[in-house]
N, C-alpha and C positions, 0 to 999 in steps of 0.2 A: 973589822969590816970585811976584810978581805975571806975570814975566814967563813963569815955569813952569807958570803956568796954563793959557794958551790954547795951549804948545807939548801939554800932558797932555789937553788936547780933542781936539786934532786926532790926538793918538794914541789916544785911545779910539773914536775915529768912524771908524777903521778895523777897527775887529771887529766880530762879529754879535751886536747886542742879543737873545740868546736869548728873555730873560725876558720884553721887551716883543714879541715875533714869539708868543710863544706867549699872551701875554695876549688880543693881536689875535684870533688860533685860540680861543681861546676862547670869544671874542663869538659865533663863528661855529656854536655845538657844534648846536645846532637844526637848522643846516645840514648838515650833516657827518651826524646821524641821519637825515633826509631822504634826502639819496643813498646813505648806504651802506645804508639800507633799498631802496632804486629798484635798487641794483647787484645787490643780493643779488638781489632777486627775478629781474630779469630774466635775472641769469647760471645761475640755477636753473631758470628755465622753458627757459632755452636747453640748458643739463646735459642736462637730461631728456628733451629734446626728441631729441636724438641718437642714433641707436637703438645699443644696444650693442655691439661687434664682437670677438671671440674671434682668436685667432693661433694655430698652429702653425709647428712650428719642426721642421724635418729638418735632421739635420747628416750631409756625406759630405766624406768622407775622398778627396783625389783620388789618380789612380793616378801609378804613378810605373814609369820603363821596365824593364823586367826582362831584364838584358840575357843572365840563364843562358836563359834561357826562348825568346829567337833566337836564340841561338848551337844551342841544342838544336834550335829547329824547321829552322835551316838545315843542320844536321848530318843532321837526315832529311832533307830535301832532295835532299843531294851525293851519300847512299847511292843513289840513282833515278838517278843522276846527271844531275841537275838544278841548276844556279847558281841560286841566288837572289838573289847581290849580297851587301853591307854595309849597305843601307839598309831590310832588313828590320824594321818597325816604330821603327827609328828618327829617319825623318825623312819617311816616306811618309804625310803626313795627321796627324800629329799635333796631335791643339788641346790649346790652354795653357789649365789650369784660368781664367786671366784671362778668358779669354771667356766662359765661360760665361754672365755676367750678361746680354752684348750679345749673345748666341743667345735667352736667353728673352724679351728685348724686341724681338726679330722678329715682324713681323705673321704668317710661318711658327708660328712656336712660339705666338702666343697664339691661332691661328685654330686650332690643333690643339688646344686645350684646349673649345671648342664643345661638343664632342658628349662632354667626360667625365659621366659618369653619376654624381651624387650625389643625396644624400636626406638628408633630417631624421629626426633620428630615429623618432619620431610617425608619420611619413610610410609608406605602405604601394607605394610605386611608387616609383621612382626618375626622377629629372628629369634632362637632362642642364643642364652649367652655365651654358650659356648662355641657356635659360630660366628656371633660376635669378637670375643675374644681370638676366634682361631681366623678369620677373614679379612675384618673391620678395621682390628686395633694395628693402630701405624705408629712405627720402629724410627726414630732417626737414622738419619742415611748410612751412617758409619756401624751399624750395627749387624746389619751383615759379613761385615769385616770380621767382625770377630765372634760368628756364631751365636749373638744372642735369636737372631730369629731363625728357627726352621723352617724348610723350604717345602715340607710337607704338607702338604693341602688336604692328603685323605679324610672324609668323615667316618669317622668311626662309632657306627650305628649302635655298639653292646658296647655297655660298661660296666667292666667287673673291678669293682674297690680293691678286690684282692689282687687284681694282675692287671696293672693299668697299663696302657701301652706307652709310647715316647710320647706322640702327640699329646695324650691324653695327660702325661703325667706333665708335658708343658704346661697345658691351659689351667693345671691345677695348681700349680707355682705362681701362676699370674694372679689365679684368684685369691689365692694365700696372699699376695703382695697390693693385690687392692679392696678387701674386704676385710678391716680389721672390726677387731673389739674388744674395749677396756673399761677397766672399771674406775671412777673417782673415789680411792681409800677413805676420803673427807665426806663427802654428800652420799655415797652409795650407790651415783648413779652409773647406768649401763649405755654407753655411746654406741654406737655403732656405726663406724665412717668408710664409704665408699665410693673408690673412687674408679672416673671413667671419662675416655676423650670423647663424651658427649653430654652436655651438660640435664636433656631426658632421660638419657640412657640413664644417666647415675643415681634420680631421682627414683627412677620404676624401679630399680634395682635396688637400693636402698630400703622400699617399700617391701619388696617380695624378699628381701633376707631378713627382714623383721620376720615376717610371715613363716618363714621357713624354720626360724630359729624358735618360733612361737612350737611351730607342729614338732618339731625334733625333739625339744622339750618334753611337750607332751605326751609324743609317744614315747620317750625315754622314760620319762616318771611313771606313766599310768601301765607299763607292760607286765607287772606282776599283778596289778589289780585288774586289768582286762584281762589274760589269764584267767586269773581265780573267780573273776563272774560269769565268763566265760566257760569255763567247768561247771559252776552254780545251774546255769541256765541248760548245759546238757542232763545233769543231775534232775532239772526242776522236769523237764520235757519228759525223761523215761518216767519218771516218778507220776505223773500227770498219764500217760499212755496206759501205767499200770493201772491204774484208780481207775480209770474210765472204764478199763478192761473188765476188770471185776467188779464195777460197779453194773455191765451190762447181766455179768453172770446171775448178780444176785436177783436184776430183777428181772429176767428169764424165768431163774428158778422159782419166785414168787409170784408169778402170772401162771406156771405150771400146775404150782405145790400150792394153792392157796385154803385150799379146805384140807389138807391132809393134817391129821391128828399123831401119825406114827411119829415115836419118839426120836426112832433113827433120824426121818423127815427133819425132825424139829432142831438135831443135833446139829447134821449138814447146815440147816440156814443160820444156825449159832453159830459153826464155823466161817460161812462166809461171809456176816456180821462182819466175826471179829477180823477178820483180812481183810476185808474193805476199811475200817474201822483205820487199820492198822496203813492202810497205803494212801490214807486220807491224812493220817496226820505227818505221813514223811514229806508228800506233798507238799503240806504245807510247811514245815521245816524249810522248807528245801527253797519255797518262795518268802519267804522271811527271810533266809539267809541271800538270795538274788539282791532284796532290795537292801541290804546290807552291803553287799559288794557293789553295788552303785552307786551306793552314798560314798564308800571308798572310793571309786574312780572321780567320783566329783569332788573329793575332799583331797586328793592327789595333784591334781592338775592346775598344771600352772599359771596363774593369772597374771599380765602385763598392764603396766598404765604405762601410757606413752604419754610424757610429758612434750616431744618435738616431733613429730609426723616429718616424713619427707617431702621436701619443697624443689621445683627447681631452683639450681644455683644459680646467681647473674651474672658470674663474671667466674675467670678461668681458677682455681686455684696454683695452678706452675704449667710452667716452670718461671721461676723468678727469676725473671730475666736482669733487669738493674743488679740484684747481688750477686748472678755469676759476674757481671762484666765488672762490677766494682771490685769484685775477688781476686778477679782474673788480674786487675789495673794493680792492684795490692803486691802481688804475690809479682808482677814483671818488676815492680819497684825496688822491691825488699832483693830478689834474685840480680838486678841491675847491681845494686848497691854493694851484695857482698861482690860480687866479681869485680867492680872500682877498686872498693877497698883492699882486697889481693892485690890486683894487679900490680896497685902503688904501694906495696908490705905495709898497709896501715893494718889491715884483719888483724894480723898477727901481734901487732903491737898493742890493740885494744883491747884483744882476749887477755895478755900480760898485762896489762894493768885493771883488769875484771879479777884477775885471778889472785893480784897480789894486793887487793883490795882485802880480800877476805881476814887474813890473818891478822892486817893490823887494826882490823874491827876487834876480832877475839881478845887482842894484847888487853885494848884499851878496857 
């Protein structure tokens, strides 16, 4: 019996004396109301300090290749008889709903968004957003402390994407932090969530970055095939100035020459026959292949379905204020706790039996 005693010590000096850890905690409780009164306040001055921020939320649906729809437009095509190829919108330009996130985090796409025109409700003028952003948008008080807001007020009327200036490269950091867009790997769908400390403001704004992200798009895809109908239609205009031209010659010369019998006569109006002849049908080449490259631009360009329009939001999205303070109440308890625990060498004795736990798990 005796010998079963000191093996029954050393077995119980391997578990955690709850009862006496919490007696300890208890000496401490004066302490424990001190801080979590300190955490509370200051995690509530900080809550509130936060100015509120509203979301919108656009959902589109991306497009997907419709391949009756160039077989058809190449079908009109062939009737002009004009080739258009196989790769009619199918692989001429096409982006993958995947990029889109990394087209609206182009300094391009958020320098485009500058001059959108929003307003608060209240508001009798419209501002555009980037005076919004650079006048409007309110900083917690402690943020000047540490340099997150510049004190820079200048408008800066030219914007060169290539050499942005400070201010300009702030308000484009802001817009990178409240304009995002993702995509759902499972449904395919394209969100587009924006946010802003007015809960109008975030709607109109929401609205015109669909908008903007629609025309980006389009001029993005469609730049080789506007181009190339583009050239079409200069091709088609001299080729049409020529026709005309020599179309007036020939009948000049047949209101002149209309009874003459000389062969040389007859030779001349054979030659310009055949050059009119000849500039009649580049002409027309040339307007067959116009509406060839139109049907490209329209067979290029990108079509959206908006499954979620932008709505005003009812209610703020953050700052969530209850889970800073409950974090805040967490994290003084947890921090209260280990400092008890040192204070009275329990820490130290708890890690050592945490640590001498492990091995005789392994044994067993």
């Amino acid at each position: 019996m005796e010998a079963e005693q000191p093996r029954t010590q050393a077995r119980n000096s391997r578990f955690i004396d709850v009862g006496a850890i919490w007696n300890i905690l208890i000496k401490y409780k004066s302490l424990y109301c001190i801080v979590l009164l300190l955490a509370f306040v200051v995690s509530a001055i900080i809550a509130y300090s936060i100015p509120k921020t509203y979301s919108c939320r656009v959902l589109l649906a991306p497009e997907t290749s419709n391949k009756n729809s160039t077989a058809g437009l190449a079908s009109l095509a062939s009737t002009l008889g004009v080739s258009v190829g196989g790769d009619l919108g199918v692989s001429s330009g096409v982006v993958s709903p995947e990029f889109y996130p990394d087209l609206m985090q182009s300094v391009d796409f958020k320098t485009a968004l500058f001059s959108v025109k929003v307003k608060r409700k209240e508001d009798k003028r419209a501002m555009t957003y980037y005076d919004y952003l650079n006048n409007e948008w309110k900083n917690p008080w402690w943020s000047n402390w540490f340099g997150l807001r510049a004190p820079d007020k200048a408008k800066d009327t030219i914007v060169n994407p290539f050499e942005l200036t400070g201010e300009q490269a702030r308000i484009a950091d802001m817009i990178n932090s409240n304009v995002n867009c993702s995509i759902n790997n499972v449904t395919g769908l394209i969100s587009i969530d924006v946010t802003a400390q007015d809960p109008y403001v975030a709607a109109l704004l929401a609205d015109s970055v669909k908008t903007r992200l629609q025309e980006f798009l389009t001029e993005f895809r469609t730049s080789k095939a506007r181009n190339d109908l583009e050239y079409a239609l200069s091709l088609q205009t001299q080729a049409k100035k020529d026709y005309e031209r020599i179309r007036q010659v020939y009948v000049d010369y047949m209101d002149t020459n209309n009874d003459v019998v000389l062969m040389s006569e007859r030779r001349k109006q054979t030659d310009l026959e055949n050059e009119m002849q000849l500039l009649y049908n580049n002409y027309s080449t040339l307007s067959a292949q116009v509406i060839a490259d139109r049907a490209k631009v329209r067979e290029v360009t990108p079509a959206f379905m908006t499954l979620q329009s932008a709505t005003v939001p009812l209610g703020p999205s953050g700052p969530k204020k209850f889970q800073i303070v409950l974090i805040s109440l967490c994290l003084a308890v947890f921090g209260t706790t280990i400092w008890v625990l040192h204070k009275e060498d329990q820490l130290r004795r708890l890690v050592g039996l945490s640590s001498a736990k492990r091995p005789e798990k392994l044994s067993n």
